[in-house]
C-alpha positions as CSV (number, residue, x, y, z in Angstrom):
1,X,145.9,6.2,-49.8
2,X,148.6,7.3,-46.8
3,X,148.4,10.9,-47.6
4,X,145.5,11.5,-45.5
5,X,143.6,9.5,-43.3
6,X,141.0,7.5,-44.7
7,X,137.3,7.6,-43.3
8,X,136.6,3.9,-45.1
9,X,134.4,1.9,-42.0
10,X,136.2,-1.1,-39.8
11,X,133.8,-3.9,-39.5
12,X,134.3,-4.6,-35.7
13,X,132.6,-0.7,-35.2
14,X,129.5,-2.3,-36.4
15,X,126.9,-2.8,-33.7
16,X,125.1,-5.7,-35.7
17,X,127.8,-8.2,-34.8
18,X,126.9,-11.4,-32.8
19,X,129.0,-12.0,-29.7
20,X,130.7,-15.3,-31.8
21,X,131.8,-12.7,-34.4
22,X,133.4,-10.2,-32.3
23,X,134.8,-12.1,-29.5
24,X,136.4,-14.5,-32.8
25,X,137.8,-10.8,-34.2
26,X,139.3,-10.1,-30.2
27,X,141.4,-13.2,-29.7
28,X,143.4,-12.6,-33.1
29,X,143.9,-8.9,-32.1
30,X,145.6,-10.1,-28.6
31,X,147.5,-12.1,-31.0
32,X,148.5,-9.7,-32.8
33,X,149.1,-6.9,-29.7
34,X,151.8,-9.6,-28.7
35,X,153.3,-10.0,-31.4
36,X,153.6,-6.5,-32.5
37,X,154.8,-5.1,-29.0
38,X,151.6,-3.3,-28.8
39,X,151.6,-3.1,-24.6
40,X,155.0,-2.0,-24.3
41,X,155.1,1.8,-25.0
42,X,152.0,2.1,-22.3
43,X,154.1,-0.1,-19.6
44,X,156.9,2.0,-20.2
45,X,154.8,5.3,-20.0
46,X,153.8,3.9,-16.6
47,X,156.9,2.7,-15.0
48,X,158.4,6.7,-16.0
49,X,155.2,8.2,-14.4
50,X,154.9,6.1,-11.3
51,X,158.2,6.9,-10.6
52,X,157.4,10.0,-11.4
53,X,154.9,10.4,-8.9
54,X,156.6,7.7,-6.2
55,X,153.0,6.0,-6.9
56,X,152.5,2.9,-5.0
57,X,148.4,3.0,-6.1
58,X,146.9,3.9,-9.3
59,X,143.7,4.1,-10.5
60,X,143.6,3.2,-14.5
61,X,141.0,3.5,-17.1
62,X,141.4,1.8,-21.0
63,X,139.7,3.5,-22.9
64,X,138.4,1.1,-25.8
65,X,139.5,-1.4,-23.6
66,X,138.5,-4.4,-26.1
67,X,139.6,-8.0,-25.2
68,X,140.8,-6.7,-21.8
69,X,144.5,-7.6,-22.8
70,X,146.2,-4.4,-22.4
71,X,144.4,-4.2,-18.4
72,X,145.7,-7.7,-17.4
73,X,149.0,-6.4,-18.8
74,X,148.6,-3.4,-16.2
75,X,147.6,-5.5,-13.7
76,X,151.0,-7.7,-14.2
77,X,153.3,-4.6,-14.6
78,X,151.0,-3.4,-10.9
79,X,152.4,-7.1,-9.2
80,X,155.8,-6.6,-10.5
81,X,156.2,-3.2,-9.7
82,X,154.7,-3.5,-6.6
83,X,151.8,-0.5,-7.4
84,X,148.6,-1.6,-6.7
85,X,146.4,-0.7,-9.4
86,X,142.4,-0.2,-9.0
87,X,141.6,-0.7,-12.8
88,X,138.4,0.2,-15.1
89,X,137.9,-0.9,-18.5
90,X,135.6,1.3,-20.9
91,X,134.0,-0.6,-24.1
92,X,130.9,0.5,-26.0
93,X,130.3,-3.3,-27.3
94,X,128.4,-5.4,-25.1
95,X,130.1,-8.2,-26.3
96,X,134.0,-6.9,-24.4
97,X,133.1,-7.2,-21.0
98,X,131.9,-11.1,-21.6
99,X,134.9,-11.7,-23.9
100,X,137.2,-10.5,-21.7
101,X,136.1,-12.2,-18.7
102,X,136.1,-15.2,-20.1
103,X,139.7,-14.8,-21.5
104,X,141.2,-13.0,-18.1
105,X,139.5,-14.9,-15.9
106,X,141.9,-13.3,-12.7
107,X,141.7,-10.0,-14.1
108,X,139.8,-7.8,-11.6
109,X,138.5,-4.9,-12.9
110,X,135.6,-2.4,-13.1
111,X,133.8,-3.0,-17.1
112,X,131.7,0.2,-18.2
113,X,130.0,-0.2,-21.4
114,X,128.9,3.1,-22.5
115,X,130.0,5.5,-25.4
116,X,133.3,7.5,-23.6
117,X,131.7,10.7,-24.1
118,X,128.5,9.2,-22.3
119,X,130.7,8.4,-19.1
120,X,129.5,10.5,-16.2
121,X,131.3,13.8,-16.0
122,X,132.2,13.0,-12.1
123,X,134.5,9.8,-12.6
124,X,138.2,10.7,-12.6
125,X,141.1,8.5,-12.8
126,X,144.9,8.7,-11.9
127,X,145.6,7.3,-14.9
128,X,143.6,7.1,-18.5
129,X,145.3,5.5,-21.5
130,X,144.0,4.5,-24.9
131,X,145.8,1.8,-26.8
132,X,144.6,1.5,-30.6
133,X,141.8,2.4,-30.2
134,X,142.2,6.7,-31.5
135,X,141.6,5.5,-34.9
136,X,138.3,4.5,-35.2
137,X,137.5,8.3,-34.2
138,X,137.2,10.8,-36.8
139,X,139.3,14.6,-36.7
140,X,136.3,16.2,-34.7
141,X,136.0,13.4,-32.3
142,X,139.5,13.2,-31.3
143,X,139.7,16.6,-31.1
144,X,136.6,16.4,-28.4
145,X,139.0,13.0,-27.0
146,X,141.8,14.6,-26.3
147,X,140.3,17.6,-24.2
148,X,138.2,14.8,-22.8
149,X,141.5,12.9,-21.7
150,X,142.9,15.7,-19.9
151,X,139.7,16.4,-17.4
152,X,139.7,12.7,-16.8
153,X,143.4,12.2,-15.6
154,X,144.3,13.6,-12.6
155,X,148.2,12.6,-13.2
156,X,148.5,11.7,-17.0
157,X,147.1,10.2,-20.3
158,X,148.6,8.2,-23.1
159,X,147.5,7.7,-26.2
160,X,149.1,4.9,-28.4
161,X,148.0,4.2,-32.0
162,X,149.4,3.4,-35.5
163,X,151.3,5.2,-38.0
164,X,150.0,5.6,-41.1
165,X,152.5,3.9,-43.5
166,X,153.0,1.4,-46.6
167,X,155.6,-0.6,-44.5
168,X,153.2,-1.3,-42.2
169,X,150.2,-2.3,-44.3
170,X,152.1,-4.4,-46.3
171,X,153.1,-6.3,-43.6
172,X,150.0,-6.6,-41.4
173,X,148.3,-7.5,-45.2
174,X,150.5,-10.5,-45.4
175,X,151.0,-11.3,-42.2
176,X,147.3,-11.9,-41.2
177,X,146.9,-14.2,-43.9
178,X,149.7,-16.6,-43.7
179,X,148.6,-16.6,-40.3
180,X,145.1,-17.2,-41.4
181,X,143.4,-15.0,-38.9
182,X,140.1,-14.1,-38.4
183,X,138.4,-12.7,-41.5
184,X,137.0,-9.5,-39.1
185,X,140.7,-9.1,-38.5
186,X,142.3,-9.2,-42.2
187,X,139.9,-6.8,-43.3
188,X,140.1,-4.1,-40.1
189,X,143.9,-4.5,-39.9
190,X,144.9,-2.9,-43.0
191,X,142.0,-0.1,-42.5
192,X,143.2,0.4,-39.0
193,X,146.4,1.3,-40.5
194,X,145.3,3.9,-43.2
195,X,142.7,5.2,-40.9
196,X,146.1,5.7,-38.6
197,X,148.2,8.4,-38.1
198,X,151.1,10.6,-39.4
199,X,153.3,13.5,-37.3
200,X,151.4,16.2,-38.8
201,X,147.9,14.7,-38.0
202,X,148.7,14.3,-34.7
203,X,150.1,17.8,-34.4
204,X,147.2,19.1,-35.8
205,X,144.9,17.3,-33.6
206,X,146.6,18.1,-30.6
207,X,147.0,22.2,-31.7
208,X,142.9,22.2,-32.5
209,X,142.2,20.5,-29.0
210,X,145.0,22.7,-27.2
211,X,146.1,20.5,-24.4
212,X,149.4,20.2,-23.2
213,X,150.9,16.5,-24.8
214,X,153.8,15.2,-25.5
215,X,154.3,13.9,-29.1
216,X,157.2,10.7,-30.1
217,X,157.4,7.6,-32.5
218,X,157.8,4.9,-30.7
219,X,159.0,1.3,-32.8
220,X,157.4,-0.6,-34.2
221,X,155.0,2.8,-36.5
222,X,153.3,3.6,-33.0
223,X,152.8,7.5,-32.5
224,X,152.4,8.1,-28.6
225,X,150.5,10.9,-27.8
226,X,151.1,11.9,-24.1
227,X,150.1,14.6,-21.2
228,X,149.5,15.9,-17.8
229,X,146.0,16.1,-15.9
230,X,144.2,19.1,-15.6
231,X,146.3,22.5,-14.1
């Protein structure tokens, strides 16, 4: 099941869940975004390009922004780096923006709940980046992402998401139950993971779409996928 990746439906991309349900399914995931260093490639990517850039103000949008953990972790790296950051969070479920304004109460930031390729074709950001998120989107629609990416960025996009791998699975398959997480979560985790990514997927992807991107592992089986804004 890792020689390709697999098409087999995540629960949480079901619309028919009740805000309990999915907000229950978010507050495991942060858990596990801590615990598996999932912020840390997207901080780092934005500490090299404000530097980059000399930015001291950024405009950001997540894309399948979620739980709003990886923003107040943005908004954090902002205060210590001394960059003020104008943030945007973009979530097709109705239920995010609620869960994550209850959970990041201080977090100030702009919620859009729309499908991405709904968002109107005027809103540009310094910044877009998409944290776990890339794999619940088939071949053709992250094809359509990427380009998508690109026109939205004026100064650069990331992409971080898994790699496909037994190591991995295995892991995240025990791991969620000895932790006895939510049961949203131990089913999606594992077919998060096979639904993930290898080198040559990625390559692929990013040859169909032809943007310019950047393409490096990064610990622990994260594939960062990286570029400039438009020419």
């Amino acid at each position: 099941m890792f020689r390709a990746r697999s098409d087999a439906p995540e629960i949480m991309d079901d619309s028919a869940q009740n805000f309990a349900a999915f907000s229950g399914a978010l507050k495991d995931l942060e858990r596990i975004n801590r615990m598996s260093l999932a912020y840390r490639p997207t901080l780092r990517w934005l500490d090299a390009l404000a530097r980059r850039e000399g930015a001291r103000r950024l405009s950001v949008l997540d894309v399948g922004a979620g739980g709003g953990d990886m923003l107040a972790r943005v908004a954090d790296w902002g205060a210590r780096r001394g960059v003020a950051v104008e943030l945007a969070a973009l979530d097709r479920s109705p239920h995010a923006e609620a869960h994550a304004r209850a959970r990041h109460p201080d977090l100030t930031a702009r919620w859009i709940t729309a499908d991405l390729f709904a968002l109107d074709p005027a809103e540009r950001f310094d910044v877009v980046v998409c944290s776990l998120f890339a794999h619940h989107l088939d071949d053709a629609a992250l094809v359509r992402f990427l380009r998508w990416m690109e026109k939205r960025a004026r100064l650069g996009w990331l992409v971080s998401d898994l790699h496909r791998h037994p190591v991995p699975w295995a892991a995240v398959w025990a791991g969620v139950r000895l932790l006895r997480m939510d049961p949203m979560v131990v089913h999606d985790s594992t077919v998060s993971i096979v639904r993930g990514f290898s080198r040559a997927d990625w390559q692929g992807l990013i040859d169909r779409a032809g943007v310019r991107a950047d393409l490096r592992w990064a610990f622990p089986f994260r594939w960062i996928v990286s570029g400039p804004g438009p020419k």
